[in-house]
Steps between C-alpha positions, in 0.01 A plus 500: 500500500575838625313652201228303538439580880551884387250483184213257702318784729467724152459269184178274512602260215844478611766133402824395556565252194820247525609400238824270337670468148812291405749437384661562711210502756409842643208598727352820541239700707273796424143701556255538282152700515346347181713547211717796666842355623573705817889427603653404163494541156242266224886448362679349764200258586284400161743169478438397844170186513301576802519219783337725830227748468419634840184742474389734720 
C-alpha cells in the first residue's frame, strides 16, 4: 500500500493487483502500469490469478 501511495501522484495508469495461488494457498500484492511490474519481478508473480484490480 505504501508503494502505491508513493507511485499515485506520478504514474497515471497506475494498479495494485491481489492476487492468490494454492496449494498451499498464498496471496500476493503488486503495481502495475500496463504490462510493467513496478515492485516485483514477472517471476515471482506470473502464477498468481488476479482477484483485486484497483485502478487509478
Amino acid at each position: 500500500m505504501g508503494g502505491y501511495l508513493f507511485f499515485y501522484p506520478y504514474i497515471a495508469s497506475l494498479e495494485l493487483l491481489v492476487g492468490v495461488k494454492q496449494p498451499p494457498f498464498t496471496a500476493h500484492a503488486w503495481l502495475q502500469s500496463g504490462d510493467l511490474i513496478l515492485n516485483d519481478a514477472k517471476r515471482a508473480v506470473e502464477d498468481y490469478s488476479v482477484i483485486l484490480r484497483f485502478e487509478k
